[in-house]
Backbone of each chain as ProteinMPNN parsed JSONL, in Angstrom:
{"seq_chain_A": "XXXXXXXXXXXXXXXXXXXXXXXXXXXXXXXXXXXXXXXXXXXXXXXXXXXXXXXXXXXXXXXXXXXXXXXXXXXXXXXXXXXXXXXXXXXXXXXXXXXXXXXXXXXXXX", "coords_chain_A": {"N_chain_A": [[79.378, -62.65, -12.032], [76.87, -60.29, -13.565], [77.113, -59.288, -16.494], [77.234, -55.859, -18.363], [76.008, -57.318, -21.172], [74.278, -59.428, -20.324], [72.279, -57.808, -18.627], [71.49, -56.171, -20.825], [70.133, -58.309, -21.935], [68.227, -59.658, -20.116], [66.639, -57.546, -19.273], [65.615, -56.94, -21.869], [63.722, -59.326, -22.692], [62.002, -58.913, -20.352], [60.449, -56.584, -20.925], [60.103, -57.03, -23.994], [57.919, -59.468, -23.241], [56.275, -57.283, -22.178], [54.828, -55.854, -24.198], [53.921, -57.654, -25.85], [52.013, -58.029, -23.537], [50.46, -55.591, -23.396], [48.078, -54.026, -21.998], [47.315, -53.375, -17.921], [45.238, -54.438, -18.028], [45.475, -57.255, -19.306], [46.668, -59.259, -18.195], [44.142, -60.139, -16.307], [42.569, -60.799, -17.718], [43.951, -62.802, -18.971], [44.506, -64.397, -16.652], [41.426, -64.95, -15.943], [41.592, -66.765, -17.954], [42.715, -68.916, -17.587], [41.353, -70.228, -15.343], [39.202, -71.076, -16.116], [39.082, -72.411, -19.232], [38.25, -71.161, -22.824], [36.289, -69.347, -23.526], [33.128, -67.001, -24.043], [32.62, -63.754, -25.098], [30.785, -62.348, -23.523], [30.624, -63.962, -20.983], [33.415, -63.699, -20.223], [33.513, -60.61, -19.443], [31.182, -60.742, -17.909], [32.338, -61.611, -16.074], [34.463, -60.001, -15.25], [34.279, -58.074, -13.775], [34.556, -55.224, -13.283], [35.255, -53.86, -15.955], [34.997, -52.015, -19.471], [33.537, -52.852, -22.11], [34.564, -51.803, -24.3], [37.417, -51.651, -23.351], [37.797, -54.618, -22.691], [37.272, -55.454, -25.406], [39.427, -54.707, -26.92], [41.522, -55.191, -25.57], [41.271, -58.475, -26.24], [41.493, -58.196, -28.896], [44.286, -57.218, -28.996], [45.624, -59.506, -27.396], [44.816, -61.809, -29.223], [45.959, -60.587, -31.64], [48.906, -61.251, -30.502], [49.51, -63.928, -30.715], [48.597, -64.704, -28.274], [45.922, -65.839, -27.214], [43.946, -67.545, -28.725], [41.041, -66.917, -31.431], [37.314, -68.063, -31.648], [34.83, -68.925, -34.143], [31.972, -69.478, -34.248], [29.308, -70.633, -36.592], [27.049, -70.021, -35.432], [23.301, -68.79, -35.607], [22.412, -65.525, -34.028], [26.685, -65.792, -34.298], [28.74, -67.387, -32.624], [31.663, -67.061, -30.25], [34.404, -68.107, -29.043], [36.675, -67.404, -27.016], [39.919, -68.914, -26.431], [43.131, -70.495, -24.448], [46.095, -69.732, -26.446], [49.474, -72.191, -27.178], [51.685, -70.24, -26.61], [49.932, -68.753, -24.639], [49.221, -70.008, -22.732], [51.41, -70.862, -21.884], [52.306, -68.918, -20.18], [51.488, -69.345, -17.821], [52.9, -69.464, -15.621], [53.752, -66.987, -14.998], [51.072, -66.169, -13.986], [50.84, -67.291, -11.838], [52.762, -66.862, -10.303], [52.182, -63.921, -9.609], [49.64, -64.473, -8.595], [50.322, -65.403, -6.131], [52.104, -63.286, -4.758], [50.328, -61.569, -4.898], [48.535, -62.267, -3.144], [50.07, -62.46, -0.789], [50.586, -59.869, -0.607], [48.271, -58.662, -0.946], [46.834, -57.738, 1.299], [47.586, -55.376, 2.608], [47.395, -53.658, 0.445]], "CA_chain_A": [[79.076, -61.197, -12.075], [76.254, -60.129, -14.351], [78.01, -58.694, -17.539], [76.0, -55.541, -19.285], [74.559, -57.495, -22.008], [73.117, -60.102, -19.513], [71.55, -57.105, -17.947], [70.109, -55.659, -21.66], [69.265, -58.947, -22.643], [67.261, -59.782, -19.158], [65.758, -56.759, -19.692], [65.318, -56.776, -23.49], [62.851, -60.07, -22.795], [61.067, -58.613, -19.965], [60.301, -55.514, -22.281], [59.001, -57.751, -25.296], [56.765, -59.795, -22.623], [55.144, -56.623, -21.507], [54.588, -55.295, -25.352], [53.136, -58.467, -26.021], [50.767, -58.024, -23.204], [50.267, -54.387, -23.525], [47.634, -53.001, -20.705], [46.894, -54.23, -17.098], [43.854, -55.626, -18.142], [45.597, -58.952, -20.189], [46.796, -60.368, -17.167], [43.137, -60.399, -15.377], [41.613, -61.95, -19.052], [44.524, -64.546, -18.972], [43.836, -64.67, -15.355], [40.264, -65.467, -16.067], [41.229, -68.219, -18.848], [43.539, -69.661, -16.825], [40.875, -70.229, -14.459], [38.108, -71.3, -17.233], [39.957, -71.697, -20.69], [37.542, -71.1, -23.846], [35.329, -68.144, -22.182], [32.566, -66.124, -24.28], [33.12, -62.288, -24.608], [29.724, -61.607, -22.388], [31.502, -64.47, -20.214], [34.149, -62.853, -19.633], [33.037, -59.267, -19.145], [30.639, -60.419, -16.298], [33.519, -62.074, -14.836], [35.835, -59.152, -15.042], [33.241, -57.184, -13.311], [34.045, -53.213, -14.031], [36.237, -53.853, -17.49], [34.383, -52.143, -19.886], [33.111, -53.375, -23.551], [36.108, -51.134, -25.096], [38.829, -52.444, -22.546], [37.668, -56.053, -23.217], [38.066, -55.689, -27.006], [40.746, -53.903, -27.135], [42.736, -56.357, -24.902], [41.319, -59.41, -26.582], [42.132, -58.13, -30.093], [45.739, -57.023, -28.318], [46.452, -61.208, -26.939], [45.124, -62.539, -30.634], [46.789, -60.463, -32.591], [50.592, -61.393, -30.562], [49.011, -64.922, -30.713], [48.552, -65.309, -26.943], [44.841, -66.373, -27.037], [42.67, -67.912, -29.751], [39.579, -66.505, -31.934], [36.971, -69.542, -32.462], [33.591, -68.391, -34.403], [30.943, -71.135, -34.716], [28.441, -70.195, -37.434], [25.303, -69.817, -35.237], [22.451, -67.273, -35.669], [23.6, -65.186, -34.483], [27.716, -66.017, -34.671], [29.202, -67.17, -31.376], [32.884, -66.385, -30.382], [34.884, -68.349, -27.809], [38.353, -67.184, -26.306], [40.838, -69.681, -25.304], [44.888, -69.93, -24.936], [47.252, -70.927, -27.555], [50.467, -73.122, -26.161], [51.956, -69.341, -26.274], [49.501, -68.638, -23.666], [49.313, -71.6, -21.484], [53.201, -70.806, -21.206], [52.704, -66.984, -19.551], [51.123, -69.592, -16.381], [54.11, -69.247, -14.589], [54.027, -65.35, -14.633], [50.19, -65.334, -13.541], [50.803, -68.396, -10.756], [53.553, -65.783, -9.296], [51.527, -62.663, -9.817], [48.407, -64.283, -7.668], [51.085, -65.221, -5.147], [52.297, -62.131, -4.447], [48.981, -60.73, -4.314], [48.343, -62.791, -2.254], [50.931, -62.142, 0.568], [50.576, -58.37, -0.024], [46.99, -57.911, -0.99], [45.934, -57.007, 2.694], [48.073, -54.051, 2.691], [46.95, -52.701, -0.74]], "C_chain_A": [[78.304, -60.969, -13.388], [76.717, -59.048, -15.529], [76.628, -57.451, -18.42], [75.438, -56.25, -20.298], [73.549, -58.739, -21.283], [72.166, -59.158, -19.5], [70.335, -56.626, -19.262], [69.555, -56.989, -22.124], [68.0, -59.39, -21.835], [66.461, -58.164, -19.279], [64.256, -56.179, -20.636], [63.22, -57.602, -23.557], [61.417, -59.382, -21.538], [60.079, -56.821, -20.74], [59.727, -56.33, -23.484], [57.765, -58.347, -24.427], [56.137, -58.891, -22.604], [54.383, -55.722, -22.922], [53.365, -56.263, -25.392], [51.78, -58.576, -24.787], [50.387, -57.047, -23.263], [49.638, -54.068, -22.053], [47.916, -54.343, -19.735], [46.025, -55.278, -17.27], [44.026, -57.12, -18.484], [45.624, -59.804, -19.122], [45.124, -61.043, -16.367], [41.956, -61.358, -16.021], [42.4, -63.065, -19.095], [44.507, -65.472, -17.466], [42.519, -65.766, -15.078], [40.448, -66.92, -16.849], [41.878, -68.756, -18.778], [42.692, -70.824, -15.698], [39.67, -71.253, -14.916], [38.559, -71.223, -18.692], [38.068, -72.16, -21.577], [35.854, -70.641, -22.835], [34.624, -67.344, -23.368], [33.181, -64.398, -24.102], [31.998, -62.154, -23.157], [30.231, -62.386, -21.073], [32.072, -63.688, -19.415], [34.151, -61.568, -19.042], [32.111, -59.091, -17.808], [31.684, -61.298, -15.347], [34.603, -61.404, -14.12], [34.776, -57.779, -14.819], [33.385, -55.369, -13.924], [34.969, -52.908, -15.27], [34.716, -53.368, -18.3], [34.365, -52.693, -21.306], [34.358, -52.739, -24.294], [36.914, -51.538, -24.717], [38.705, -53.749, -23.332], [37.912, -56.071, -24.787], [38.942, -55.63, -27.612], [41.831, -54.977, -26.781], [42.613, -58.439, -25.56], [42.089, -59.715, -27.888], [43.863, -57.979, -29.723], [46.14, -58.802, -28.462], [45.99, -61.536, -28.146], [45.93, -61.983, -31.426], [48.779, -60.634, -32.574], [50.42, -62.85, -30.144], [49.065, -65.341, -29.121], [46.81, -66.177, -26.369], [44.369, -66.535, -28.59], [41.878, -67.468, -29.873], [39.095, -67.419, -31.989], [35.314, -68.605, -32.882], [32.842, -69.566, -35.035], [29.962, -70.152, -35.375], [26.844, -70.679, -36.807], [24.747, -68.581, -35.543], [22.145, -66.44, -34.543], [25.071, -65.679, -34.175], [27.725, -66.154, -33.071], [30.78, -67.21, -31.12], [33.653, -66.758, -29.616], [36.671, -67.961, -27.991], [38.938, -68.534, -25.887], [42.487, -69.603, -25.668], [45.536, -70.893, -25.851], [48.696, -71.354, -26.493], [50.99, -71.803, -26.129], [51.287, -68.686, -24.735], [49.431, -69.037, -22.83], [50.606, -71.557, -21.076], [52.989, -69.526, -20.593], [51.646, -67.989, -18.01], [51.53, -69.22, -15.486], [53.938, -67.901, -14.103], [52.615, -65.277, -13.629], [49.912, -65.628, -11.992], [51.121, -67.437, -9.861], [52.651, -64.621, -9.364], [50.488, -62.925, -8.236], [49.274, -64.69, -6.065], [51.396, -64.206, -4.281], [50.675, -61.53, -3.95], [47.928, -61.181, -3.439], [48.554, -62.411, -0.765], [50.633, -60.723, 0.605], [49.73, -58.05, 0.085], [46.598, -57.137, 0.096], [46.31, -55.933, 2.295], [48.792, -53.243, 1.731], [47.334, -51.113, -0.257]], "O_chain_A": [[78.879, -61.365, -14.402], [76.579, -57.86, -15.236], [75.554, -57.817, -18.899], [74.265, -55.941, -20.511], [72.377, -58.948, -21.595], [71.17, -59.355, -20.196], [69.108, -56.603, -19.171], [68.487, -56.917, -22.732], [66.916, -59.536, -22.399], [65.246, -58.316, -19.406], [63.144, -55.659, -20.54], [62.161, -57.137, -23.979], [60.214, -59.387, -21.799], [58.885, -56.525, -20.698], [58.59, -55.98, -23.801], [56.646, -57.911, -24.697], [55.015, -59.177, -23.023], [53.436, -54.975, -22.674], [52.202, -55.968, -25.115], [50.716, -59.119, -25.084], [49.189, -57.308, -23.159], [50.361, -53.878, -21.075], [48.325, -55.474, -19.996], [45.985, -56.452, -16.9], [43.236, -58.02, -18.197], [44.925, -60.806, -18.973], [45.02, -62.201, -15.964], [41.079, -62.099, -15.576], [41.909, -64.186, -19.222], [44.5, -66.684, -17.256], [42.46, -66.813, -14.433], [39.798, -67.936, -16.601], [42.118, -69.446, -19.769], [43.153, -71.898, -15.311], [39.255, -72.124, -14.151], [38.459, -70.176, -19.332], [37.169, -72.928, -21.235], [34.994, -71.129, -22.101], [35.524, -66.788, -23.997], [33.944, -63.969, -23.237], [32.379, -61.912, -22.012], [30.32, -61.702, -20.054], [31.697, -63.13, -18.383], [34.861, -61.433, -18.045], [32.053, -58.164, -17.0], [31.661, -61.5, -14.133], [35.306, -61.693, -13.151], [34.609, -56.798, -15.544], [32.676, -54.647, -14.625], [35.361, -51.764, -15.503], [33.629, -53.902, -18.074], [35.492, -53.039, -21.659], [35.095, -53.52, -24.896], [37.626, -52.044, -25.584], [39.32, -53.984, -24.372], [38.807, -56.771, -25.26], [39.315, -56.246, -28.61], [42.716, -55.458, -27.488], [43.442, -59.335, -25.404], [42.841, -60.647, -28.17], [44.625, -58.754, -30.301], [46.785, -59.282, -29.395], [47.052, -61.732, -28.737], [46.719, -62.712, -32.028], [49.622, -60.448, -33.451], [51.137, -63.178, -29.199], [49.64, -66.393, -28.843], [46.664, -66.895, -25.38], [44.478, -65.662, -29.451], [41.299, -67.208, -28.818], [39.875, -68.291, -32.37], [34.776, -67.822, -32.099], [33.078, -70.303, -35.992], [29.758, -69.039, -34.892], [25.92, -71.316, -37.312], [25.368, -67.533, -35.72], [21.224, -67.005, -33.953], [24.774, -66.471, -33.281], [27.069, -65.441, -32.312], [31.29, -67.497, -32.203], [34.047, -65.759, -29.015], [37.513, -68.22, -28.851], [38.385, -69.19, -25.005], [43.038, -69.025, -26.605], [45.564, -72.114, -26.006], [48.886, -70.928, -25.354], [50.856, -71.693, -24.91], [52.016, -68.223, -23.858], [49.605, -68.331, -21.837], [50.981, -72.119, -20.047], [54.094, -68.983, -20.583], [51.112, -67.24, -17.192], [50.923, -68.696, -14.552], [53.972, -67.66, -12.896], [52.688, -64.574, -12.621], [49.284, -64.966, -11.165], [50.409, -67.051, -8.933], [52.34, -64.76, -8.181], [50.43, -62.206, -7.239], [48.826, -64.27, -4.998], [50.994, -64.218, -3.117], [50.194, -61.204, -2.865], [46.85, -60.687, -3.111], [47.743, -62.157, 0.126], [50.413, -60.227, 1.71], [49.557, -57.186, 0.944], [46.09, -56.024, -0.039], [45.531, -55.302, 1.58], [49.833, -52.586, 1.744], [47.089, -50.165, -1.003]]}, "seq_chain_B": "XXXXXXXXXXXXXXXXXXXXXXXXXXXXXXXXXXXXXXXXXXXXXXXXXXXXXXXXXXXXXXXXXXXXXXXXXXXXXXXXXXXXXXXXXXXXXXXXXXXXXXXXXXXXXX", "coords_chain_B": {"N_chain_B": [[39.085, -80.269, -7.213], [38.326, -77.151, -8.461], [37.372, -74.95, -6.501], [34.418, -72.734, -6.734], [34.703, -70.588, -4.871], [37.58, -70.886, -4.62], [38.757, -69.806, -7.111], [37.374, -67.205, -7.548], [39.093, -66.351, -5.161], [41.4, -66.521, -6.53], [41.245, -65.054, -8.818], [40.819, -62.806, -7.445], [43.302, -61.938, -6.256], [44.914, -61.921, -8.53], [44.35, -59.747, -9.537], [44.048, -57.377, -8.033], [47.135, -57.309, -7.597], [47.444, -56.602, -10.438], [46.631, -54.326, -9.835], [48.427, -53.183, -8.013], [50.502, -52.376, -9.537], [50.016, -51.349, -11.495], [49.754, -49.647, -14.774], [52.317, -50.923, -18.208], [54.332, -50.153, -17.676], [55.386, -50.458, -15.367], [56.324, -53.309, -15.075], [58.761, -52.725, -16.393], [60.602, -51.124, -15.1], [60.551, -52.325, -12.714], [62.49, -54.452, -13.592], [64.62, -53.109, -14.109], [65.229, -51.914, -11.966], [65.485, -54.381, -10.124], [67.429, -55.184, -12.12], [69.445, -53.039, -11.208], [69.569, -52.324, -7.746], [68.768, -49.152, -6.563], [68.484, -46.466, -8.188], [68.694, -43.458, -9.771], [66.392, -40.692, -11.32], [67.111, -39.886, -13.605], [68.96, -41.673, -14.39], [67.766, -43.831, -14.351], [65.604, -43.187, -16.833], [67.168, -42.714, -18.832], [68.112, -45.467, -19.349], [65.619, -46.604, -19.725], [65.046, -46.559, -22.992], [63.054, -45.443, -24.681], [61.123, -43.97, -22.685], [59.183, -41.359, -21.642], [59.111, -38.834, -19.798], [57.214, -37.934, -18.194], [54.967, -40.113, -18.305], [57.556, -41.543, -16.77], [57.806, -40.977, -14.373], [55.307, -40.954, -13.221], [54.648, -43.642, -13.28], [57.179, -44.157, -11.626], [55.68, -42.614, -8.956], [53.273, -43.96, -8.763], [54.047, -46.727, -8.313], [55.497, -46.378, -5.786], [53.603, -44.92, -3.953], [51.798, -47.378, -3.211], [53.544, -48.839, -2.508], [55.971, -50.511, -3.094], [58.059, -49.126, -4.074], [60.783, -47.675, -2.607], [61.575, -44.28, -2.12], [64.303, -41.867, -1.864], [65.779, -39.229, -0.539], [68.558, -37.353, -0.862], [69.846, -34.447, 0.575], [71.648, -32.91, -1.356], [72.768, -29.917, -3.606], [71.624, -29.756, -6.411], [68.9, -30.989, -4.984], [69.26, -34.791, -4.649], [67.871, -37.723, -5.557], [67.168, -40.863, -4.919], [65.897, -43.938, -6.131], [64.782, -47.023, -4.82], [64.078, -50.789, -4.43], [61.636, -51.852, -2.218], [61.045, -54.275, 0.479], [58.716, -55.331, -0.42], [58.697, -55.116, -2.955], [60.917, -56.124, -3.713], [60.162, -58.697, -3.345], [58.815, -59.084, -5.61], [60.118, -60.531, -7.705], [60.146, -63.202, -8.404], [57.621, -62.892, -10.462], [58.614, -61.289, -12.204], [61.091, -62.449, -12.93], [60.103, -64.863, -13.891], [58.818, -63.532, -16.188], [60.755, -62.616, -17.331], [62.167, -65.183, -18.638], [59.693, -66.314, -20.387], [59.442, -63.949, -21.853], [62.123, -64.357, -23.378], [61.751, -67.04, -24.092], [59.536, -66.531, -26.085], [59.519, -64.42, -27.474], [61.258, -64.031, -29.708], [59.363, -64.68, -31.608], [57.763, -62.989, -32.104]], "CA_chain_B": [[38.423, -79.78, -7.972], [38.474, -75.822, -7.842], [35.126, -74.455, -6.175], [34.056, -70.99, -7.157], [35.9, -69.592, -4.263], [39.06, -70.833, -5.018], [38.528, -69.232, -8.344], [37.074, -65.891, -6.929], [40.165, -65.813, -4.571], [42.736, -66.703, -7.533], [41.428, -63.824, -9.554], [40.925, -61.166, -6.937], [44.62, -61.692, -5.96], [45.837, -61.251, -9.715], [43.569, -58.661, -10.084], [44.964, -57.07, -6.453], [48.662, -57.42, -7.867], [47.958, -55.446, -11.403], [45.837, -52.215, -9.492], [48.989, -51.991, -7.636], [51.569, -52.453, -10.755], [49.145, -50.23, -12.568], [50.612, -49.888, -16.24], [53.193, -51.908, -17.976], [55.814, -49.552, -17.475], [56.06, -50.865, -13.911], [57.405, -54.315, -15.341], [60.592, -52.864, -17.004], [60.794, -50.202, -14.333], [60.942, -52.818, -11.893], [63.07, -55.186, -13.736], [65.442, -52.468, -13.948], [65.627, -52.002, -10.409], [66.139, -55.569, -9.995], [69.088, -55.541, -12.348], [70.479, -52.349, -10.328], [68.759, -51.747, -7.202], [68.751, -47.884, -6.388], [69.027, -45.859, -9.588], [68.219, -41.803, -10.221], [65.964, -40.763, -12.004], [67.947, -39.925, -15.073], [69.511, -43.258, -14.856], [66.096, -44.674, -15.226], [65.334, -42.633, -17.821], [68.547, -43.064, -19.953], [68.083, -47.108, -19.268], [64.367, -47.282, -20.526], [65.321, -45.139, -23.211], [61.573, -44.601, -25.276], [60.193, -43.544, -22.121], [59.158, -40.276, -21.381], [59.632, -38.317, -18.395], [55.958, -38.186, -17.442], [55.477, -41.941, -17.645], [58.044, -42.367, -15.809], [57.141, -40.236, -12.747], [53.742, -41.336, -13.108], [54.959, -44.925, -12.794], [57.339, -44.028, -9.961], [54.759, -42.253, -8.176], [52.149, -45.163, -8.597], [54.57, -47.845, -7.477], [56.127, -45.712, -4.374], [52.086, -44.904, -2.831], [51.673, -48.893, -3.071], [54.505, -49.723, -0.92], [56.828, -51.366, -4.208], [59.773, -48.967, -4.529], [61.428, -46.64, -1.864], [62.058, -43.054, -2.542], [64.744, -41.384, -0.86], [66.009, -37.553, -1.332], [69.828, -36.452, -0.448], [70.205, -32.759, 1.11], [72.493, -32.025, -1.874], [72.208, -29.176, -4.123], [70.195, -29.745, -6.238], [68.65, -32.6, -4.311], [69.5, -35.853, -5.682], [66.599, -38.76, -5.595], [67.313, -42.284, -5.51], [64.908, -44.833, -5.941], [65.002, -48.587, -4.662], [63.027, -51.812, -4.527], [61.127, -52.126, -0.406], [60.44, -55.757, 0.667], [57.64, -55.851, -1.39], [59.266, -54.919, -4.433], [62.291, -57.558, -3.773], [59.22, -60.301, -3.479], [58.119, -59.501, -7.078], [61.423, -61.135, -8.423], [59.78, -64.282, -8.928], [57.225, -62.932, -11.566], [59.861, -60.384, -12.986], [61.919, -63.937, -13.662], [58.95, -65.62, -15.021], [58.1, -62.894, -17.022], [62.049, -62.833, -18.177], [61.927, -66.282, -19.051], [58.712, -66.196, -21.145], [60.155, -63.045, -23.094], [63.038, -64.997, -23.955], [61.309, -68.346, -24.967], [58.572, -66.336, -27.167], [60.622, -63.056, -27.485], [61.521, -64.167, -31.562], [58.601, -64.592, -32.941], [56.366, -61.431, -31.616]], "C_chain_B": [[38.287, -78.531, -7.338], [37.162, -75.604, -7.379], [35.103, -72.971, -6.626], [34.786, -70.1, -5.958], [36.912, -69.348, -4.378], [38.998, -69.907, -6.074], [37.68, -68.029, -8.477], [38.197, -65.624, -5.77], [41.069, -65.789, -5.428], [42.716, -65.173, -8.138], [41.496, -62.908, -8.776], [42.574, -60.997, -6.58], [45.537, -61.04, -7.28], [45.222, -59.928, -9.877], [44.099, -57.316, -9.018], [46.488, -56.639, -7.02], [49.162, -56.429, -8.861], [47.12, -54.356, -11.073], [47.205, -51.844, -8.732], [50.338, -52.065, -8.262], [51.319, -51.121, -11.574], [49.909, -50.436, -13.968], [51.627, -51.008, -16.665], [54.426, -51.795, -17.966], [56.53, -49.629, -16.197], [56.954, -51.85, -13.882], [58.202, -53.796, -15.389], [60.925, -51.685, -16.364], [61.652, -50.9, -12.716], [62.336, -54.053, -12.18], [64.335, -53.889, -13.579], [65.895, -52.2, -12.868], [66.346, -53.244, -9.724], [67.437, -56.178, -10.968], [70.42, -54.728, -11.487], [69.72, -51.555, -9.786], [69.559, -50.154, -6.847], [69.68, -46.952, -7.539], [67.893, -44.228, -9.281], [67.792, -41.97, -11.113], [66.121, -40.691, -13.415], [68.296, -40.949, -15.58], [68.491, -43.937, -14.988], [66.29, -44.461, -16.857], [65.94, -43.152, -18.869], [67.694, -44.498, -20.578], [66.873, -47.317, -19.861], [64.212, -46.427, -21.639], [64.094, -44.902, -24.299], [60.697, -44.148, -23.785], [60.293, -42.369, -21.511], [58.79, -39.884, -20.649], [58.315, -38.619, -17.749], [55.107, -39.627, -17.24], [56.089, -42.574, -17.028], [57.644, -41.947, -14.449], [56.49, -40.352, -12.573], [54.017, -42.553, -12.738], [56.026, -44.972, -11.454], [56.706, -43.514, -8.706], [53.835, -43.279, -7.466], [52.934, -46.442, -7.468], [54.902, -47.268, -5.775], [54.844, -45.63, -3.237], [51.984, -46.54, -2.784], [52.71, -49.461, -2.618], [55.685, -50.742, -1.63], [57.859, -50.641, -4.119], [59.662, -47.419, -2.894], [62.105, -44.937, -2.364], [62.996, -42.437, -1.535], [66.229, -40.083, -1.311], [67.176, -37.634, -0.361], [69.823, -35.213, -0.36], [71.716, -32.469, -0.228], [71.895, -30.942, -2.668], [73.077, -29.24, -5.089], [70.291, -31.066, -5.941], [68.883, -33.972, -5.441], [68.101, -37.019, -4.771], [67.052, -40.157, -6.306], [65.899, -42.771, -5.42], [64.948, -46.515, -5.914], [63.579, -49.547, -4.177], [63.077, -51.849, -2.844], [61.081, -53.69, -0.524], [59.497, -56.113, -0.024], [58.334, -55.866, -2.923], [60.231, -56.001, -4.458], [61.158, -59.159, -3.867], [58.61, -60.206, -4.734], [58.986, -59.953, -7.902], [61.053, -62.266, -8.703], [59.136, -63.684, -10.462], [57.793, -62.038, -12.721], [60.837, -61.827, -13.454], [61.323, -64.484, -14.651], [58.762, -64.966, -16.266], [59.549, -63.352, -18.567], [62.162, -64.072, -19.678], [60.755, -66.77, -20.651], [58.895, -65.408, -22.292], [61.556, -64.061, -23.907], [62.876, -66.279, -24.717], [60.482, -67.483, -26.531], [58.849, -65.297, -27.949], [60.448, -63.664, -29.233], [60.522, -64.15, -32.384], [57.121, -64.352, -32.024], [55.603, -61.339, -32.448]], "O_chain_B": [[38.154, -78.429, -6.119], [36.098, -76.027, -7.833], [36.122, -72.297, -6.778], [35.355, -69.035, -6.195], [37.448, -68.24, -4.341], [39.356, -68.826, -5.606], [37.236, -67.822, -9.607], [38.168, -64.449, -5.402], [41.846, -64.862, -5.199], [43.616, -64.335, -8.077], [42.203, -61.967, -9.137], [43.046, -59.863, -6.655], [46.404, -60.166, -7.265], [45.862, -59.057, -10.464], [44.535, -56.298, -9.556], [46.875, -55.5, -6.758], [50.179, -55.736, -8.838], [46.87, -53.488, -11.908], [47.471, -50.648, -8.611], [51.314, -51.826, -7.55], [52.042, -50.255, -12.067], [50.63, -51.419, -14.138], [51.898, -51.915, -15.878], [55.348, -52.597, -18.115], [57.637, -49.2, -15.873], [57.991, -51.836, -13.219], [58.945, -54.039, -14.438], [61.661, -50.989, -17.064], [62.574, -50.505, -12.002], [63.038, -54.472, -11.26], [64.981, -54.048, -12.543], [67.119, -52.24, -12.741], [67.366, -53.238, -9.036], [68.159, -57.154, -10.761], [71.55, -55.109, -11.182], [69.183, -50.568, -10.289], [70.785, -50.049, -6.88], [70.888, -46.788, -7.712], [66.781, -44.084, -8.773], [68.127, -42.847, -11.91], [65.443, -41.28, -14.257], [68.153, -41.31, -16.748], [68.417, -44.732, -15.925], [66.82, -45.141, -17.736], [65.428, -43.899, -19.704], [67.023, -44.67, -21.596], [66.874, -48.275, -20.635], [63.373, -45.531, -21.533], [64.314, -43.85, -24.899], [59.485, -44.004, -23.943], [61.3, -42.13, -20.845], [57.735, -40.449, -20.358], [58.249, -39.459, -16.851], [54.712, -40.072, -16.162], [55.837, -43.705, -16.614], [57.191, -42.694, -13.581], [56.278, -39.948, -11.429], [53.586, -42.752, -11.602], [55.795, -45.651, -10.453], [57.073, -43.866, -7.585], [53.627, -43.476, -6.269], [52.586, -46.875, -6.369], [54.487, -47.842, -4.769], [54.893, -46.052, -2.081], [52.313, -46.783, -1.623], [52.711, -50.659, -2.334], [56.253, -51.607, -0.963], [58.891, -51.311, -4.058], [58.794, -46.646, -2.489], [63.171, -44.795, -2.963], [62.614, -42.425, -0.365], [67.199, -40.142, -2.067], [66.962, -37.928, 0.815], [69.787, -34.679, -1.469], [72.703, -31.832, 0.14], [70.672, -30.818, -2.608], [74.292, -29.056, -5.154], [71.085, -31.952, -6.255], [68.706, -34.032, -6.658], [67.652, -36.927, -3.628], [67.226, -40.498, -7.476], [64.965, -42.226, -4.832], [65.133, -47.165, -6.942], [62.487, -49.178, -3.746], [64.128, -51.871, -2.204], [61.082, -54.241, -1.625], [59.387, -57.309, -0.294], [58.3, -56.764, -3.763], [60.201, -56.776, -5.414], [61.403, -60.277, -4.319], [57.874, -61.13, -5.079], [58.656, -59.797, -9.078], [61.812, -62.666, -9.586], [59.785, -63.847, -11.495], [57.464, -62.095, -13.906], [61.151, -61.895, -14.643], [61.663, -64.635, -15.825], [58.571, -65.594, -17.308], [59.557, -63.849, -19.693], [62.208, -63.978, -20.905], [61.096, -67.399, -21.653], [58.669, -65.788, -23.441], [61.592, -64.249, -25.123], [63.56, -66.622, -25.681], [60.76, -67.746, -27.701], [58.426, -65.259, -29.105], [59.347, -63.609, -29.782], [60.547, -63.772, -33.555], [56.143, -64.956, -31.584], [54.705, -60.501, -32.371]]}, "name": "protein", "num_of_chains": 2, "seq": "XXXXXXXXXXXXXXXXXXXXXXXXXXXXXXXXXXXXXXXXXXXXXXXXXXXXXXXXXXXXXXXXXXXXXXXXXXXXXXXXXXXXXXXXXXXXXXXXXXXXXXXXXXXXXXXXXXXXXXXXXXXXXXXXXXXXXXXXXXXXXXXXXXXXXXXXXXXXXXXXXXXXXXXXXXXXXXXXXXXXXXXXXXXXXXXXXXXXXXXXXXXXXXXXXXXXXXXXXXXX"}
């Protein structure tokens, strides 16, 4: 029998996961670099077709700054900028494996 | 080796999964359900307790048109309103686990 603090602590964690990813959008960028790890911003942005330039920054700066994806900046002219996941990230697979599952079986009947 | 379809069906499914999650107040809306299916809205409330009323009705609204949680009104007075997880909503218990799981491994050091 599941005792209340099971319940706040199963809770507690799904509540920090979803901090740490903040909007919808993370899942569809860890989605993407799940799919393709170490992805350009312009990359990504024509991959995540109607995200715009504010979403995408917003959500990239969001997953580096709760270390779920990597910054890399190579010193070309101008600067180039690749995304990819830290072992923090590469561990949230599981969630996105099940996610496309599901949306899978239900998508039709969106 | 993935082909570009596979990998144009992977994402449209995740992508499919969070338009009809919408926010990320659906996670710990839904985990809550899945610790105790059919809860009032108060008892939501209480249970997610920084969230405020119009987030939440906005997130029970969202999930309920997408076919995730069941709404269902008692003839008392004043009406009482439960709300429970549909077949669809009971099949997102995998990535509500995963997610669990993930909060709890990375959960410490946010």
């Amino acid at each position: 029998m599941r005792t209340n603090s099971d319940e706040e602590q199963c809770l507690f964690s799904i509540h920090q996961a979803t901090q740490v990813l903040g909007g919808k959008w993370s899942f569809v960028v860890l989605g993407q670099l799940f799919c393709q790890d170490s992805q350009r911003f312009n990359q990504l942005r024509r991959n995540l077709d109607n995200i715009s330039t504010k979403s995408l920054t917003d959500t990239l700066r969001h997953l580096e700054r709760n270390g779920v994806i990597h910054r890399k900046v190579y010193p070309t002219v101008p600067v180039t900028v690749e995304y990819s996941l830290t072992e923090k990230g590469r561990d949230f697979k599981n969630v996105i494996s099940e996610m496309r599952i599901w949306g899978q079986k239900w998508g039709s009947n969106m």
